[in-house]
C-alpha positions in Angstrom: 15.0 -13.3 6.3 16.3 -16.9 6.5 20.4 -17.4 6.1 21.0 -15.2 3.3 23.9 -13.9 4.6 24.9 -10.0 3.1 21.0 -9.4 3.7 20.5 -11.0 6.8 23.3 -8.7 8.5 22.2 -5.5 6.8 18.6 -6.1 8.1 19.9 -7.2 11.7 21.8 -4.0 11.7 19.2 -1.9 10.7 16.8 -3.0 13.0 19.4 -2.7 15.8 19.1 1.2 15.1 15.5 1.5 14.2 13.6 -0.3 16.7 15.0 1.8 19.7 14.5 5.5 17.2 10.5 4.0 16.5 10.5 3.1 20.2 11.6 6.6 21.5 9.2 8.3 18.8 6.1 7.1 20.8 7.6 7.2 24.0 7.6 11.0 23.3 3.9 11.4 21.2 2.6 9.2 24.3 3.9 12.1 26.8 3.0 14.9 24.8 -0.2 13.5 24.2 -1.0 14.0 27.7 -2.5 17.8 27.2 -5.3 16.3 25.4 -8.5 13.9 26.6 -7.1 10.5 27.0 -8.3 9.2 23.7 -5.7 11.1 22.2 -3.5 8.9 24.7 -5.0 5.6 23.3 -4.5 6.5 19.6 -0.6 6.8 19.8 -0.4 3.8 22.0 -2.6 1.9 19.3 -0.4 2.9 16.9 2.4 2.1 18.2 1.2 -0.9 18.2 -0.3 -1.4 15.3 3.0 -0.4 13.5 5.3 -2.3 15.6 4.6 -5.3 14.1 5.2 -5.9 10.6 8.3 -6.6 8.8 9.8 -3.1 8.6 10.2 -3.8 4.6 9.7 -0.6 3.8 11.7 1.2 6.1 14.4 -1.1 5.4 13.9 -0.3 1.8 14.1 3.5 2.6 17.6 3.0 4.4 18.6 0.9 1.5 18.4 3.5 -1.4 19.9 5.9 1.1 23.3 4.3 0.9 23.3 3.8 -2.7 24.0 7.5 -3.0 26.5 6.9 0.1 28.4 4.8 -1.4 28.9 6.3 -4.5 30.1 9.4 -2.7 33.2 7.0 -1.6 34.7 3.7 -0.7 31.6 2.9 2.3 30.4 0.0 1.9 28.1 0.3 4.7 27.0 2.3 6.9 28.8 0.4 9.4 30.6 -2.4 7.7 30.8 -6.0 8.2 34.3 -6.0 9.7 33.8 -3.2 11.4 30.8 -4.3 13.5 32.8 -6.7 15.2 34.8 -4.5 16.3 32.5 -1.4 17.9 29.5 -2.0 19.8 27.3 0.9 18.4 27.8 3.8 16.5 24.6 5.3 18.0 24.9 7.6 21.3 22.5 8.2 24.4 21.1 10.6 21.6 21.2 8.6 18.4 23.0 11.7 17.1 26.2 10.0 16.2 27.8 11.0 13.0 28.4 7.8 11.0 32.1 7.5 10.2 33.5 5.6 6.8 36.3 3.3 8.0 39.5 4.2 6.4 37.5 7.0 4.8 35.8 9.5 7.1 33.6 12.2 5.6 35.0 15.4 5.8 31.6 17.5 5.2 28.2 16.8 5.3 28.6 14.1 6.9 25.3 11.4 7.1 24.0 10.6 10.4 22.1 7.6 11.4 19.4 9.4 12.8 18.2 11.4 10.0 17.4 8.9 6.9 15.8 6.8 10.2 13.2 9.2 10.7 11.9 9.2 6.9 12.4 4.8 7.2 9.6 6.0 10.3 7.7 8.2 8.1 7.0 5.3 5.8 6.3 3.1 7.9 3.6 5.5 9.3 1.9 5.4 6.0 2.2 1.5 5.6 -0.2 2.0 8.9 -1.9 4.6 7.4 -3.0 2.4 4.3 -3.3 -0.4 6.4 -5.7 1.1 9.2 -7.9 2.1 5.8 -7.7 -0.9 3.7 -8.7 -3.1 6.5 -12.2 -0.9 6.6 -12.7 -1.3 3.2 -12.1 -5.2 3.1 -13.9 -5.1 6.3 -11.0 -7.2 8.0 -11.0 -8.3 11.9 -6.9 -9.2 11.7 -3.9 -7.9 10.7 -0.3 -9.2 11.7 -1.9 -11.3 14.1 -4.0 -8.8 16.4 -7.5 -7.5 16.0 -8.0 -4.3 13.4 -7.7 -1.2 14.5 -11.7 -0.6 13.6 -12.7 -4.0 15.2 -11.0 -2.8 18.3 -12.4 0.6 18.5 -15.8 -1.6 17.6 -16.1 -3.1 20.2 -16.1 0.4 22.9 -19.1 1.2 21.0 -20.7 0.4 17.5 -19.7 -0.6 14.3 -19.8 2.9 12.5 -17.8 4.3 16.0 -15.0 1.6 15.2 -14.9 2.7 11.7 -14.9 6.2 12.6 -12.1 6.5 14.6 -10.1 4.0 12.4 -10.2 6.4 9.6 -9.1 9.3 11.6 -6.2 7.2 13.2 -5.3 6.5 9.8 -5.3 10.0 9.0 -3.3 11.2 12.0 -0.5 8.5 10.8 -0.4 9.8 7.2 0.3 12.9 8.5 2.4 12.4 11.0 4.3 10.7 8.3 5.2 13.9 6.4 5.6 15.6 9.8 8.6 13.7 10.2 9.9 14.5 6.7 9.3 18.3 7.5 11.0 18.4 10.4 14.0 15.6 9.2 17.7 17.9 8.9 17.9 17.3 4.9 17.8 20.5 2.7 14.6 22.1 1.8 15.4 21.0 -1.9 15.8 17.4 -0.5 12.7 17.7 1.2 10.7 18.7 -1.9 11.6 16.0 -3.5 11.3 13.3 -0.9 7.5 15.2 -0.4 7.1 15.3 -4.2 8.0 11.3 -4.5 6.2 10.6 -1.2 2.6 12.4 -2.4 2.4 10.6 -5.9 3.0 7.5 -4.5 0.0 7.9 -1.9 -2.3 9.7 -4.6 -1.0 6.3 -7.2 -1.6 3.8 -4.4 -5.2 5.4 -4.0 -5.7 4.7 -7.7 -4.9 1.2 -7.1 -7.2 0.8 -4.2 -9.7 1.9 -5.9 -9.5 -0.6 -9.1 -8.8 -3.1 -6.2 -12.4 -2.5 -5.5 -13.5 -1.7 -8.7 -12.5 -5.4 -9.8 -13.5 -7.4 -6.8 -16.1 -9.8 -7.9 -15.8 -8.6 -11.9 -14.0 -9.9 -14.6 -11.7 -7.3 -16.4 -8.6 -8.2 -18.2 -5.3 -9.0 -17.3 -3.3 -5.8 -18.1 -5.8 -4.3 -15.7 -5.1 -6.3 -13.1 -1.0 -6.1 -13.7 -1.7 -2.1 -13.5 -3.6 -2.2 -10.5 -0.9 -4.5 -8.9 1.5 -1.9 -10.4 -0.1 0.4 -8.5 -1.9 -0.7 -5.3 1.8 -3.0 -4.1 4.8 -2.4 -6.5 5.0 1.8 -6.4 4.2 1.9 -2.8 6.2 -1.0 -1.3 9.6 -1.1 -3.3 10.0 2.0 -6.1 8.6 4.4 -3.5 11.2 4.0 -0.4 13.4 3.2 -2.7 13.8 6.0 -4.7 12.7 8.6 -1.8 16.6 7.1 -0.2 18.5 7.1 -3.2 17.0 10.3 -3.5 18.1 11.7 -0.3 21.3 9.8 -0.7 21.7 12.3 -3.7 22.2 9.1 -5.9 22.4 10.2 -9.6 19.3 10.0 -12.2 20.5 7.0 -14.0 20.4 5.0 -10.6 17.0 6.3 -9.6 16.0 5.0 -13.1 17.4 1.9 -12.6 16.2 1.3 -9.0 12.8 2.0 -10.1 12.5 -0.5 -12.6 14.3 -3.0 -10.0 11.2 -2.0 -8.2 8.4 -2.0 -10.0 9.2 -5.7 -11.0 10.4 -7.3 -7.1 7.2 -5.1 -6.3 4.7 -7.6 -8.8 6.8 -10.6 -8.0 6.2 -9.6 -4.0 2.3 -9.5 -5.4 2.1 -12.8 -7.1 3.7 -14.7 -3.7 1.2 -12.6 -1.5 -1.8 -13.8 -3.9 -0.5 -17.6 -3.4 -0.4 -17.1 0.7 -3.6 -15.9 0.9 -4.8 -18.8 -1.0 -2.1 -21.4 0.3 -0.4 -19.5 3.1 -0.7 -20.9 7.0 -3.0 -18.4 8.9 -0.7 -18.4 12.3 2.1 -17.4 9.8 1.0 -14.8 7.1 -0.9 -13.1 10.6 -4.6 -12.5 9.0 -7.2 -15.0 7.4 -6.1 -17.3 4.6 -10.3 -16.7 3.5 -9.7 -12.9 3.4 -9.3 -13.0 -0.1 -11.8 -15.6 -1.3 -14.5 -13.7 0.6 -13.8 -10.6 -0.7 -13.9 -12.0 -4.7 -10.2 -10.2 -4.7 -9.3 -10.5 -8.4 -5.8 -11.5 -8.3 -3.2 -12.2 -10.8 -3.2 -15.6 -9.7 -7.0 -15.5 -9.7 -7.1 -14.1 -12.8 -4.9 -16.3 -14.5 -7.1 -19.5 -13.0 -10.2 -18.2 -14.5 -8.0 -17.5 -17.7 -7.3 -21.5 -17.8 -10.3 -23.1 -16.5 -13.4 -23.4 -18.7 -17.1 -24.7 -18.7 -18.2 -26.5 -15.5 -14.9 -25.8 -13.6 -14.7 -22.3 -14.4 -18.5 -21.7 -13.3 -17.5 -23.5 -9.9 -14.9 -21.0 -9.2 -17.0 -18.4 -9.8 -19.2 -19.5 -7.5 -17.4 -20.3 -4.7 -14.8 -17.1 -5.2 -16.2 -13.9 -3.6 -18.8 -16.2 -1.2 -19.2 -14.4 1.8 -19.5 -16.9 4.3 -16.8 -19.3 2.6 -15.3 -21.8 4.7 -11.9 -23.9 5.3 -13.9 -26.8 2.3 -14.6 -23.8 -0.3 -10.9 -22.7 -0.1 -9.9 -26.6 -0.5 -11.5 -26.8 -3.3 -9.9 -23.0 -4.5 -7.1 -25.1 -4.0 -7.2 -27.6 -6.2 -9.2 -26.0 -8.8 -5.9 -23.4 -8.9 -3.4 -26.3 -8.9 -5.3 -28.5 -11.4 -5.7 -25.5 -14.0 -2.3 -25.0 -14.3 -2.3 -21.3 -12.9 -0.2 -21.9 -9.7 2.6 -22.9 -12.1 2.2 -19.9 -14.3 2.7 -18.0 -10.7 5.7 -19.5 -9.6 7.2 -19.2 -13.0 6.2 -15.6 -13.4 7.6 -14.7 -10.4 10.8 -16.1 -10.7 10.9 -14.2 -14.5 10.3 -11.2 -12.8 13.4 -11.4 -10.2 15.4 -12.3 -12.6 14.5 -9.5 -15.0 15.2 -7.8 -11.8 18.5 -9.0 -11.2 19.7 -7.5 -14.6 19.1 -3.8 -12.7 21.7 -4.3 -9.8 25.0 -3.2 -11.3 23.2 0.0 -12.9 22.5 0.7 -9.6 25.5 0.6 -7.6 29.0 -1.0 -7.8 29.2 -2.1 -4.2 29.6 -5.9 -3.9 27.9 -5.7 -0.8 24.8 -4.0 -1.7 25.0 -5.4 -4.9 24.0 -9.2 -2.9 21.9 -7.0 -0.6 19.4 -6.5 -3.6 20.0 -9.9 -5.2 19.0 -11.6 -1.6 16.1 -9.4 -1.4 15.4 -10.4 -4.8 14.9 -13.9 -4.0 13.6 -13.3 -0.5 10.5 -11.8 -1.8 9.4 -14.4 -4.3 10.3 -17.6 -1.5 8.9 -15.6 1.5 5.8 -17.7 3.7 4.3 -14.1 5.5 
């Protein structure tokens, strides 16, 4: 995430403790796996794979709303803070059990542990995958973060409908492996209904917004309907869901929750808008699937929308044409280009975007007092809308 400084170290550390729990997760579903035929095998190490990559946004998310309710609970700024880190190595041992200590402060009872709020940041990541595996079927995509689809790769053992087949049940097994790993987590039931209760209206909201997605491909509806579908399909599941599911098992209060999730819904449509402008103006190798994804599929954007909205007669007509061609090439999205640019709409985006961070910004304090998170969420803030994958 660049040199933002505050956010940059939170991340690094993060990762530092999540990448080797992920890793250790499969390790084990890879063994265990071993009772069953050896397709069983293949699907874990596929998704493994397959969820590997990414930019572990939401499970950074996840372990961000966590220690909002940490910190109000006492003078931690961290989990491990800044001048801290330089001084121990890892608070993680051979078993990633380690209770996490407050420096100057330590918790007397119930004390957090590292390992617990890590295996719901793994749970939703598992359903990024999940949504992923199935929204790559439906947009019929042959790359994601780089690599080939999970359907084109199963594809190619067989048929077309095979690839498809077991796609969707791999996407099945990571949804529910998801809520396996809140079910078995150490939180309190009560903790656990709530994470489930947050977790299942998000998925049931996000299937709502997949479906308008494809409701609206290729159609023209109005712009509210396209904000609520955004709303829906990006902004619950990607920031107000792990989000609040944290705070929530960080027993922040209500008022912060509130708070958070209006933080969230509006990074979450800002995140939307810069996503609709890299898949029209975003460098393949970088943003890791086709730049003509969109354009083939007729995806009707915000960004889209808006261009339609300020183009008229023969230049609107053109558009239409060319947006939602199947076999539409590096010229048509060129043209896309330009016709976006010269009707004034890829202003409107960068403009809206940056109002919606800074309506954003106006959340923070509501939401906690620590200095340190508090430039945590203004760095993400900005990271979202300046972002090039």
């Amino acid at each position: 995430m660049g040199n933002q400084s505050v956010l940059a170290d939170d991340l690094k550390f993060f990762l530092s403790e999540f990448v080797p729990f992920s890793q250790k997760y499969f390790r084990k579903k890879i063994q265990d796996s071993r009772i069953y035929p050896p397709l069983i095998k293949h699907f874990y190490k596929d998704l493994y794979d397959f969820t590997s990559g990414g930019k572990k946004l939401r499970a950074f998310l996840v372990w961000i709303g966590y220690r909002i309710g940490i910190t109000a609970r006492g003078p931690v700024s961290r989990f491990l803070p800044a001048s801290a880190r330089s001084k121990q190595k890892s608070i993680r041992d051979q078993k990633d059990n380690v209770e996490l200590r407050a420096v100057g402060n330590p918790f007397t009872t119930a004390t957090p542990r590292i390992a617990d709020i890590l295996s719901i940041a793994l749970a939703y990541e598992l359903l990024h995958s999940f949504l992923l595996i199935h929204d790559d079927i439906i947009d019929e995509s042959s790359t994601r973060r780089g690599r080939t689809t999970i359907h084109r790769r199963y594809e190619k053992k067989t048929s077309r409908h095979y690839g498809m087949s077991q796609a969707i049940v791999l996407g099945d097994i990571a949804c529910f492996e998801a809520l396996d790993l809140v079910n078995c987590s150490s939180f309190t039931d009560s903790q656990k209904v709530a994470c489930f209760a947050k977790i299942i209206s998000t998925i049931i909201e996000t299937g709502y917004g997949e479906g308008l997605d494809v409701e609206y491909s290729n159609r023209w509806t109005n712009f509210n309907n396209i904000r609520q579908m955004t709303e829906l399909k990006t902004a619950k599941y990607t920031f107000v869901g792990p989000l609040t599911v944290g705070a929530i098992l960080g027993k922040a209060n209500k008022s912060q929750i509130d708070a958070l999730s209006k933080l969230g819904l509006l990074i979450g449509l800002a995140f939307q808008i810069q996503d609709d402008i890299l898949g029209v103006f975003g460098k393949e190798k970088v943003v890791g699937k086709s730049v003509l994804g969109d354009l083939r599929e007729g995806k009707n954007t915000l960004l889209i929308h808006k261009t339609k909205e300020m183009l008229s007669g023969k230049k609107r007509e053109e558009l239409a044409r060319i947006w939602g061609k199947k076999n539409a090439g590096n010229r048509d999205l060129k043209r896309v280009q330009k016709l976006i640019i010269n009707s004034g709409a890829l202003f409107w985006a960068e403009n809206e975007k940056a109002k919606l961070v800074k309506s954003a910004k106006v959340y923070i304090k509501s939401i906690t007092r620590d200095n340190d998170l508090q430039s945590s969420f203004s760095e993400l803030a900005d990271f979202v809308i300046t972002r090039d994958k």
